[in-house]
N, C-alpha and C positions, 0 to 999 in steps of 0.2 A: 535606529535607522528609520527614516522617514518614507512609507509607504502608501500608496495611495491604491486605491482595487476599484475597477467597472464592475460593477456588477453583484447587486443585494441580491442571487441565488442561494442556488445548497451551496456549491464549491466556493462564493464570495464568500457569502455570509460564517463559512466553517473557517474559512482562511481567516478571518477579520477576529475572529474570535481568536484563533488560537494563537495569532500572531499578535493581537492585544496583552494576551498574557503573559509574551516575551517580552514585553515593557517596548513596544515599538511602537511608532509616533504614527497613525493609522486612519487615515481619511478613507469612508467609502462613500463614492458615486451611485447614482439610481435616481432612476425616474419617476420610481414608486414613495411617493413618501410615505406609504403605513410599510413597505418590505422595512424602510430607514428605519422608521420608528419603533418598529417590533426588534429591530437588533439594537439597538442604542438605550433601548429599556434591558437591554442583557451584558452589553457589555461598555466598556469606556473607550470611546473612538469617536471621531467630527464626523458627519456626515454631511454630506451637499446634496441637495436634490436637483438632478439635470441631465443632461444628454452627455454621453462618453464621446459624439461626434461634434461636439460644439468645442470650438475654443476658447469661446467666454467661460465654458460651465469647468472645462478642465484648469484653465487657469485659477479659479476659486477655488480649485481642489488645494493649492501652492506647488503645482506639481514644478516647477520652473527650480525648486530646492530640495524635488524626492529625491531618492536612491533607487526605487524601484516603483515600476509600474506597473501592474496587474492586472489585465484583461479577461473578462470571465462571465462575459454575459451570456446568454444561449446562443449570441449569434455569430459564427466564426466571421464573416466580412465586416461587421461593426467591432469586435476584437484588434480584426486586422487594424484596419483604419483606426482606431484608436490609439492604436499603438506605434503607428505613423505620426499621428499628432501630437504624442506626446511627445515620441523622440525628437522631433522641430521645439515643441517650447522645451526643452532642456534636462529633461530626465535622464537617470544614469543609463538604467537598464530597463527593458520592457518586456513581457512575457504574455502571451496572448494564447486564450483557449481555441483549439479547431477542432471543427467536426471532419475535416476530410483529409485523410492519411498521405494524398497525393502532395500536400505542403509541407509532408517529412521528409521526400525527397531531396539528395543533399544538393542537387542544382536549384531548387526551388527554395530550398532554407537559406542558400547564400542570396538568394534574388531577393530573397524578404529580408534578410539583415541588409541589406544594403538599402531597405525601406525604412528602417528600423529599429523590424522586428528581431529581438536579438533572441529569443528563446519560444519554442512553440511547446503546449499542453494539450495531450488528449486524452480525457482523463478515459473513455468509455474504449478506446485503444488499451489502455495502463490495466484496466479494469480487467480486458479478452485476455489478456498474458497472463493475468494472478491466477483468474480459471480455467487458462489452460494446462498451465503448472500442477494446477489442485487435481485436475481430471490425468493427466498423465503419472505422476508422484501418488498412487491411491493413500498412501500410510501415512502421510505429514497433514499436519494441516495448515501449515505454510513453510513453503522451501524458497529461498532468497538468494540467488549466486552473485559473489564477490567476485572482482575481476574476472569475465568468464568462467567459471569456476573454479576458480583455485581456493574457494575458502565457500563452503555451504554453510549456511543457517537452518536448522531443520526444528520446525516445531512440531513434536510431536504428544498427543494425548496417552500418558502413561497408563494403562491398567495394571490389575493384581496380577496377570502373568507374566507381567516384565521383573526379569534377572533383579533390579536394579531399586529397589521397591522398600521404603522403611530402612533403608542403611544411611548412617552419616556420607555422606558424599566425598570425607576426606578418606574414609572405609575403603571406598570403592576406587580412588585411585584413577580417574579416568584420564588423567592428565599424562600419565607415563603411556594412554593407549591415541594420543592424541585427539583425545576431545572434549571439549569442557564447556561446563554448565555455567551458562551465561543468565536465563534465568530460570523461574518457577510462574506458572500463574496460577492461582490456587482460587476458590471463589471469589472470581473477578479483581482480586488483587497481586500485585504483580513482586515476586520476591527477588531482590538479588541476594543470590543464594552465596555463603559461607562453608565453612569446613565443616560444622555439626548442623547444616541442614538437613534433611531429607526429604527424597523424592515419594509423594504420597500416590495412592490409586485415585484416578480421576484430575493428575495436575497434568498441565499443559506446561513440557520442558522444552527448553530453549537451547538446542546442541551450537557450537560452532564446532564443524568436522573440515578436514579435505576427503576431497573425493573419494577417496583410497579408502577413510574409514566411515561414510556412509554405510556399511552393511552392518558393520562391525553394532552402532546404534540402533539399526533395526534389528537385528538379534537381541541386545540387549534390553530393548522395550517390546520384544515380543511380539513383534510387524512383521506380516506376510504381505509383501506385494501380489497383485492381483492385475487382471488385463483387465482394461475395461476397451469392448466393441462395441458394445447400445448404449449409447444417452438419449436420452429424452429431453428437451428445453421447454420450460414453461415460460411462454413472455418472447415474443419477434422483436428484442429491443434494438435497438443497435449494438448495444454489448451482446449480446445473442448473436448477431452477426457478425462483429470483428470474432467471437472466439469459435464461431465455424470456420474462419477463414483462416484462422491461425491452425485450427486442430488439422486440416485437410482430408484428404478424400478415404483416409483408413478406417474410418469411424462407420457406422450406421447410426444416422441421428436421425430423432422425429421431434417437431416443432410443435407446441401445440398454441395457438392465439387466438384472442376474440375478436381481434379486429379482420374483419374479410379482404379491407384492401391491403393491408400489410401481410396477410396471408400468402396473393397473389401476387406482392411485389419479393418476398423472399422466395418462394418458388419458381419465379423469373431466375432469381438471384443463383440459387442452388438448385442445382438441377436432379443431383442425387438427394436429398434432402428430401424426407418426406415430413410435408406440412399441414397439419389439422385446425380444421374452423373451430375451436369450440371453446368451452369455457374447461380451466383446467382445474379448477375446484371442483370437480364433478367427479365423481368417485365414480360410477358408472362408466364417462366417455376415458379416464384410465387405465378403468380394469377391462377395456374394449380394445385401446392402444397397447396393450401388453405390460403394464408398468413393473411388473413382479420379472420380466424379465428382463430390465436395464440392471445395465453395469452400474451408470451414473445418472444421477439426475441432476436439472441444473436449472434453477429456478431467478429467472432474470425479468420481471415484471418490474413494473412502476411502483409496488406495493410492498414494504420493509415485513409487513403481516402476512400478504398471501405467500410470500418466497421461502419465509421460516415454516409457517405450519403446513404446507405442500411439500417443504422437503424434509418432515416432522412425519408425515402420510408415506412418502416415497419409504421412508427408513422401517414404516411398519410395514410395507408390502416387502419386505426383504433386501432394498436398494444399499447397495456397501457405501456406494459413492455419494455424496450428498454437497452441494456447493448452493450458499442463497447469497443474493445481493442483498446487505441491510444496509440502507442508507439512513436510515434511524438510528443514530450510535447507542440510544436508550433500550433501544431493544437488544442489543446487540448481550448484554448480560441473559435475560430469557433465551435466547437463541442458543448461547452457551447450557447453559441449563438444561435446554432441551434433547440437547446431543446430537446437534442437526449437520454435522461437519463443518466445511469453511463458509467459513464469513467473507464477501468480498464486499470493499465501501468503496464507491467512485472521488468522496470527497477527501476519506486518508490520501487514497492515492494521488491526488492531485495536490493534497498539502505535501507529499510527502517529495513530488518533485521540486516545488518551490522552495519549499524549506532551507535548500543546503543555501540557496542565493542570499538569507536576511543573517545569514551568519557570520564571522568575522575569522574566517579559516577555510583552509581549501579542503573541501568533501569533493569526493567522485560518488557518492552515493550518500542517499539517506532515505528511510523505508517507515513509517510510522505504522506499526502491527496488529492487525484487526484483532486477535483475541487477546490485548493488554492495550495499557496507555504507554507501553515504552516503545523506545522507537531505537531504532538500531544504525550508525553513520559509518562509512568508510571515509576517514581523514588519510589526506596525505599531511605524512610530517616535513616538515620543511628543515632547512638547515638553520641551528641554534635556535627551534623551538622547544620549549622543556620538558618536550616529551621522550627528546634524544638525549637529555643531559646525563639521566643512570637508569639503574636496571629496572624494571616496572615497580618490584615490590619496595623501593626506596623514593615514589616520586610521591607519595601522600593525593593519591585520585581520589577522588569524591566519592563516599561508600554508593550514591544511587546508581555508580555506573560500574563497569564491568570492560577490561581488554580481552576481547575473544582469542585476537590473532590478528595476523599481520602478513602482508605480502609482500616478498623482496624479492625483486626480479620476476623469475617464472614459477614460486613454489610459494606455496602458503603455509601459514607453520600456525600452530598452536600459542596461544602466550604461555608462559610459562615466571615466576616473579623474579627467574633469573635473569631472562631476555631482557636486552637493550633496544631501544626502537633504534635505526638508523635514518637520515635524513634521506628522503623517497621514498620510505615503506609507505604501504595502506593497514592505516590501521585499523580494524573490525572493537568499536563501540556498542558497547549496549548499554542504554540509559532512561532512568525514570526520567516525567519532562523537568524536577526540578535539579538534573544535575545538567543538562546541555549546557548553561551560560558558563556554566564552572566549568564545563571540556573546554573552553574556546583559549581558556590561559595556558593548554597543554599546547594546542598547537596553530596558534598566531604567528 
């Protein structure tokens, strides 16, 4: 597929990479020629150096013969407009980053496709969901729902008091209790687990449940749920904002930021919201805000370093809840290590919505997982694709990947290797990245 992306950013420049190494035909634009230069000494891709608003500069992108167009510069109105321009010189599809949630509205989405814009990204929006999820779900450290939940992904951090610990996993049988081990992530490597693997103290296991048997897992790994009423936010970012907005007014939350006029503009913002001037590496003005007594802490700074060892500090003042943004994916191994809770990356989540578009199969979902490199898809099977042709254990799947389960109609079910897919199900994928090209011949 021929791609072309505005915008040598974090989110540009992570998409250009990782969609490089899907062997996709990958032009990026930028105005910067050292951003150009510094990624094209990293990866194999043309760059142009130019304006996303120029016609001259987009047509030397050859976008007149992309498939898709990629919008992602910091600025949502040059986004927009660009992705107007493209769709005039002849692009398939266009996708455009916004900073303002008012253009997700579904009267305003259809006003902008009928501009061109056929698909809109927010990634620091995507970002307030994953940590609001992490701060309500205390025991996972990433929960994922399939079709409104009919089918959960629950990652949970196994220790020595779970039931389930040092057994073969074909021992334990979890598959008669409907839930199965999709994967393992074990010192930063990610396992798809077999019949004589077993689950170690300190792995990060990867359930797919229904709903029904989410408890059933938290017993089995030894998770107690917990209320959390105090958070603390370190960082007034805009993800700090969307996920006060999301969490709403049950909470008591305190802000704490060094910038004074963003202090005053969030405190316009949130009226219940109590918001502090100060610097929040300062152990002092902490243990003054109370920090020993939060539920959660949630560390949304600019800083991939101050987010992890702040919320590295929160965990030694007694804090259960712990949530850092690390936009640093290199760091993101220490952070594990550290035992700092979840990880949240604004650029996953923004690869992870595009993603499902450069592929050659119909996904309604695709999630790439902050504590592994695998990434998890909900495919629809289509009619005479050969993923319906026999029963799962007879279709020779690629060992990277893994059938969790499937939704047909209103109920989600387990896979099981005697199940047959049928044409409409959604099927629940979990896959290292070198098996995706190899799912796309299940279900084309």
């Amino acid at each position: 597929m021929k791609i072309v992306i505005a915008g040598a950013g974090e989110v540009g420049a992570h998409l250009a990479k990782m969609l490089a190494d899907e062997s996709h035909d990958i032009t990026l634009l930028d105005d910067s020629p050292e951003k150009l230069s510094k990624i094209s000494s990293q990866v194999d891709i043309m760059t142009v150096t130019g304006s996303a608003h120029s016609f001259h500069d987009l047509k030397s992108t050859g976008l007149a013969k992309a498939d898709l167009f990629i919008a992602v510069t910091p600025y949502e109105e040059r986004n927009v407009l660009a992705c107007t321009m493209a769709s005039y010189l002849g692009v398939g599809r266009t996708i455009a980053r916004i900073n303002n949630s008012e253009y997700l509205q579904e009267n305003y989405k259809a006003k902008l496709k009928n501009m061109g814009v056929h698909e809109l990204i927010y990634p620091e929006s995507l970002a307030a969901k994953e940590i609001t999820a992490s701060v309500k779900q205390t025991v996972t450290r990433q929960i994922i729902e399939f079709s409104n939940g009919k089918l959960l992904l629950m990652g949970i951090k196994v220790r020595e008091n779970a039931s389930i610990t040092d057994k073969p996993l074909k021992e334990l049988q979890l598959e008669e209790h409907n839930i199965s081990v999709v994967a393992i992530n074990r010192d930063n490597l990610t396992i798809i687990p077999k019949g004589n693997d077993v689950i170690k103290n300190g792995d990060i296991v990867f359930f797919i449940v229904t709903r029904a048997e989410q408890q059933l897992v938290l017993d089995l790994t030894g998770k107690k749920p917990f209320e959390v009423k105090n958070i603390m936010f370190l960082g007034g970012s805009r993800i700090a904002q969307k996920t006060i907005e999301k969490l709403g007014d049950q909470y008591r939350i305190k802000v704490i930021e060094s910038d004074r006029e963003k202090c005053e503009k969030f405190a316009e913002q949130f009226s219940k919201v109590l918001v502090i001037n100060g610097d929040g590496r300062d152990l002092k003005l902490l243990k003054e805000e109370g920090i020993e007594k939060m539920d959660a802490f949630v560390a949304t700074t600019g800083n991939s370093e101050t987010n992890i060892l702040s919320c590295h500090l929160a965990k030694s003042f007694g804090v259960r809840r712990t949530v850092a943004e690390v936009e640093n994916l290199a760091f993101s191994g220490l952070a594990e290590k550290m035992d700092i809770g979840s990880l949240v990356n604004k650029k996953l989540n923004a690869a992870s919505y595009i993603y499902k578009y450069t592929l050659n199969a119909e996904i309604s979902k695709v999630k790439c997982l902050t504590a592994t490199d695998a990434e998890v898809f909900e495919f629809v099977a289509k009619p005479n694709a050969k993923i319906t042709e026999k029963a799962i254990q007879y279709l020779d799947f690629p060992e990277e990947a893994v059938i969790g389960g499937y939704i047909r109609g209103e109920n989600g079910h387990i896979a099981s290797g005697h199940a047959q897919i049928q044409p409409g199900d959604k099927v629940v994928v979990f896959t290292l990245p070198s098996g995706i090209k190899k799912l796309e011949k299940f279900f084309k």
